[in-house]
C-alpha positions as CSV (number, residue, x, y, z in Angstrom):
1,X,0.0,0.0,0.0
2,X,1.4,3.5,-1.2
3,X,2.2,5.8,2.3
4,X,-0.4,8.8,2.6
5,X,0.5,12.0,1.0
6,X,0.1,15.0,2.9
7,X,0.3,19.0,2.5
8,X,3.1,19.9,4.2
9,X,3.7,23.8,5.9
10,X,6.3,26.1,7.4
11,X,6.3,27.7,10.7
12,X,4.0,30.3,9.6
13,X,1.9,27.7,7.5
14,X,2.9,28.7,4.1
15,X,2.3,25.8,1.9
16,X,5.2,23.6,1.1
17,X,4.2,21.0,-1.5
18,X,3.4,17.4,-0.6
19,X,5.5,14.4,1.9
20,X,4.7,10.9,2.5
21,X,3.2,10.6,6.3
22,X,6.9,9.0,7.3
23,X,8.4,11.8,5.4
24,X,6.7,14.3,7.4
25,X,7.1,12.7,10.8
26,X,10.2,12.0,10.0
27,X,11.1,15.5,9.0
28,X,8.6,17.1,11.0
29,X,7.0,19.0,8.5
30,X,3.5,21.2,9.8
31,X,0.3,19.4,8.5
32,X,-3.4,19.4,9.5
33,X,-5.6,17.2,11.6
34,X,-9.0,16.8,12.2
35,X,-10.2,16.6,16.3
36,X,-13.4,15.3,16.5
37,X,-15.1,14.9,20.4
38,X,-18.1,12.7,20.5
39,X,-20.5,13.5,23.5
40,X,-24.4,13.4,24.5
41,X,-26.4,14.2,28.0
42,X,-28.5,11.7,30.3
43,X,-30.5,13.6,32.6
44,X,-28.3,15.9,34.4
45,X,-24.9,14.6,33.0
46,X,-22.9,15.0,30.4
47,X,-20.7,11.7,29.0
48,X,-17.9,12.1,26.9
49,X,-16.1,9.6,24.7
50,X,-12.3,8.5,23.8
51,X,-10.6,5.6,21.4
52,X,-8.0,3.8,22.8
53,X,-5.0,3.8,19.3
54,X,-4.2,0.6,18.5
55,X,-0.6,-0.7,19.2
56,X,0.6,-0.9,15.6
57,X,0.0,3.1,15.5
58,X,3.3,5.0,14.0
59,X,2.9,7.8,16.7
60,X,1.8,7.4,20.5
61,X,0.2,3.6,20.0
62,X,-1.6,2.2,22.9
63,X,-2.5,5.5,24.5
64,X,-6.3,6.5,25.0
65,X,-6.8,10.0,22.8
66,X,-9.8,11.9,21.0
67,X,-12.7,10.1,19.5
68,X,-12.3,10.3,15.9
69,X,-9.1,12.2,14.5
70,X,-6.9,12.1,11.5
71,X,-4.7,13.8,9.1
72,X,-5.7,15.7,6.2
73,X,-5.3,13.9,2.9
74,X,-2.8,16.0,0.1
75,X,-5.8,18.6,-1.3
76,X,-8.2,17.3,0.8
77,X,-10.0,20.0,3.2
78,X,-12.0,20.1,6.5
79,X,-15.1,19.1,5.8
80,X,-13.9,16.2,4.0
81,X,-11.9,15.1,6.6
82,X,-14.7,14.3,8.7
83,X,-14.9,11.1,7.3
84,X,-12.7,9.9,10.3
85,X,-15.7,9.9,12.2
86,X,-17.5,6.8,9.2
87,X,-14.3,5.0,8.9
88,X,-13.1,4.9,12.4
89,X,-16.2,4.9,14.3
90,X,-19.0,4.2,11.5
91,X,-21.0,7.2,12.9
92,X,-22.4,9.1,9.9
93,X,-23.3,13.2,10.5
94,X,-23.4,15.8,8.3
95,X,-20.7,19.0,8.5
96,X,-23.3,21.0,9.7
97,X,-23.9,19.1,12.8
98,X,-20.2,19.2,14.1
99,X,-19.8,22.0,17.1
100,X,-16.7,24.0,15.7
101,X,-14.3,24.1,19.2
102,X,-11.2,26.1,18.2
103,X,-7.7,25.3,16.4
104,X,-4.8,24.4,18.0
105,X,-1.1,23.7,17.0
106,X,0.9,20.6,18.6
107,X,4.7,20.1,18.5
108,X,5.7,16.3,19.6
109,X,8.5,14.1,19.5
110,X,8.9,10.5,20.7
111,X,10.3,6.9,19.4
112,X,8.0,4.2,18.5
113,X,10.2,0.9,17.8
114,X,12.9,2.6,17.3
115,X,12.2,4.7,15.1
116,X,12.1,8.5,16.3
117,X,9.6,10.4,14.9
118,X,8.8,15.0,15.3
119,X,4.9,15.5,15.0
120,X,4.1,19.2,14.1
121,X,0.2,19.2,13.7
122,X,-2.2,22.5,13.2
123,X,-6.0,20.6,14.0
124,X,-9.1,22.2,13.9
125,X,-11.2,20.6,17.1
126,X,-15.4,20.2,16.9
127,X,-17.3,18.1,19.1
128,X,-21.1,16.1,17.9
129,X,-23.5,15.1,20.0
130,X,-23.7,11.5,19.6
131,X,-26.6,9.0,20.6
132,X,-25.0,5.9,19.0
133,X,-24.9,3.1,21.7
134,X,-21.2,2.3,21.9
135,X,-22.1,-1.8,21.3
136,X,-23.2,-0.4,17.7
137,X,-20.2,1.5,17.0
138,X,-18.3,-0.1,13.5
139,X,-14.4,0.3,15.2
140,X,-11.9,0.4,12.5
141,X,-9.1,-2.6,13.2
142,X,-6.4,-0.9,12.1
143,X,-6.5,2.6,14.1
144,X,-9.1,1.5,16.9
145,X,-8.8,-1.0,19.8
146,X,-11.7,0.5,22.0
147,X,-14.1,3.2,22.5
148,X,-14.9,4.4,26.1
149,X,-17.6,6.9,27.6
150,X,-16.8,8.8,31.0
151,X,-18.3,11.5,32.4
152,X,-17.6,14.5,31.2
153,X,-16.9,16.5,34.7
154,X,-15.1,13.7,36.4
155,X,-12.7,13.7,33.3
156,X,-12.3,16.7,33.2
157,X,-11.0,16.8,37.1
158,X,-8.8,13.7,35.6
159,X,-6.7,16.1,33.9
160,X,-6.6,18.5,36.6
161,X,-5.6,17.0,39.1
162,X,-8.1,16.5,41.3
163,X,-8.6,12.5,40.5
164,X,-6.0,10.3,39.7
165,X,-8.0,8.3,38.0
166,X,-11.9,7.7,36.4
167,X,-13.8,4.7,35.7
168,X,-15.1,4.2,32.0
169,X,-17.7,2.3,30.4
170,X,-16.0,1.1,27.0
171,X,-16.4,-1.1,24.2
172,X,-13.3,-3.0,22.7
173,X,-12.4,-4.8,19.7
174,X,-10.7,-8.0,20.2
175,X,-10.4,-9.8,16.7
176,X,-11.3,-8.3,13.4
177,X,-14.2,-9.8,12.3
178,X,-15.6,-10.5,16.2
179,X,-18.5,-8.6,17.8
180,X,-17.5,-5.7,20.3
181,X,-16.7,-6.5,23.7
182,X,-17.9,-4.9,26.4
183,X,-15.5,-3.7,29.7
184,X,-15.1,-1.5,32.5
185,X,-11.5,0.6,32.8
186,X,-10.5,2.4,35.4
187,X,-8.6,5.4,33.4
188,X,-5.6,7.9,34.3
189,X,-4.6,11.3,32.6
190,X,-0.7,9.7,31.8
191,X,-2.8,7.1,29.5
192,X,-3.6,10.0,27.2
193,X,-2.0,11.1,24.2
194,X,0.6,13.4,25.7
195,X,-0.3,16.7,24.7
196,X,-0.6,20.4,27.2
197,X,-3.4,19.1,29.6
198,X,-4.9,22.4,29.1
199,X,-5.4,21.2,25.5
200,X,-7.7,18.4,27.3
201,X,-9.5,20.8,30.0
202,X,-10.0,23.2,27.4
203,X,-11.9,21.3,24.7
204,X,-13.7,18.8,27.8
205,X,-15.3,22.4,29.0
206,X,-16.2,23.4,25.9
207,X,-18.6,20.1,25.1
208,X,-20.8,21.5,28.0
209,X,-22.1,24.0,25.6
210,X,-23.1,21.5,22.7
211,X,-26.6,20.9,22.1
């Protein structure tokens, strides 16, 4: 399979032609991302959800992190990139329905098997309200292991620091082909993508205002 092109950007996000994904991890090249934050409301409480990336991921595998993400294709723009949510998740929305949340720039570096890689991202964040019982999600087996649902405040005390850790309610994919498995985890903020935890207060806030 041919690696993913993407546009790649300068410091100041001037367009700098097209790189391979291990080009521009590699290379650390600035390149877009889609955040999307699944959430819905029972009564008085608001829920939140969160994939766990599966362990064959390039960057930061294993670790819990938004619902639905990805980066942006070579030419491809926004609202097309919210097909994460359909291939990752199999939850089908429209544009329209997606709470716009902000745009933030992320600067990381790490090893994964050796290989070091510099991941210089500019996403732009939304959140959907999301009724979908998680035992109907469609995970996809090569990017998902397992989606989760906490609630929203007690996560976002998770990050902090006012609990060390939360329990979760989660769904998780164990073969392929095999129906979705339902567990319990008890979750801590150092399972997360590493990223500001601000980043992760921030956007967990702002879900209390989608409707």
């Amino acid at each position: 399979m041919a690696d993913e092109l993407f546009d790649i950007y300068d410091e100041q996000l001037r367009p700098l032609g097209t790189a391979t994904r291990a080009e521009t991890h590699a290379r650390g090249y600035w390149h877009r991302t889609f955040h999307c934050w699944l959430t819905r409301r029972e009564g008085d409480r608001r829920f939140v959800r969160f994939q766990l990336r599966q362990d064959s991921k390039d960057t930061n595998p294993g670790c819990y992190d938004i619902t639905a993400a990805g980066h942006l294709a070579a030419g491809e723009t926004i609202r097309e990139a919210m097909r994460e949510l359909e291939e990752e998740l199999g939850v089908k929305a429209s544009f329209e329905q997606l709470i716009p949340l902000g745009q933030i720039r992320e600067d990381a570096s790490g090893e994964v098997n050796g290989m070091p890689f510099i991941d210089r991202e500019v996403s732009d964040v939304f959140g959907l309200v999301c009724e979908v019982p998680l035992l109907e999600l469609k995970l996809q087996p090569e990017e998902v292991a397992g989606v989760y649902e906490a609630d929203l405040d007690a996560l976002i005390a998770l990050f902090q620091g006012s609990l060390s850790e939360v329990s979760a309610s989660g769904v998780e994919l164990r073969e392929p082909d095999a129906p979705l498995k339902a567990v319990q985890r008890s979750v801590q903020a150092s399972q997360f993508v590493p990223r500001d935890f601000a980043y992760y207060v921030n956007v967990l806030q702002a879900l209390h205002g989608c409707t």
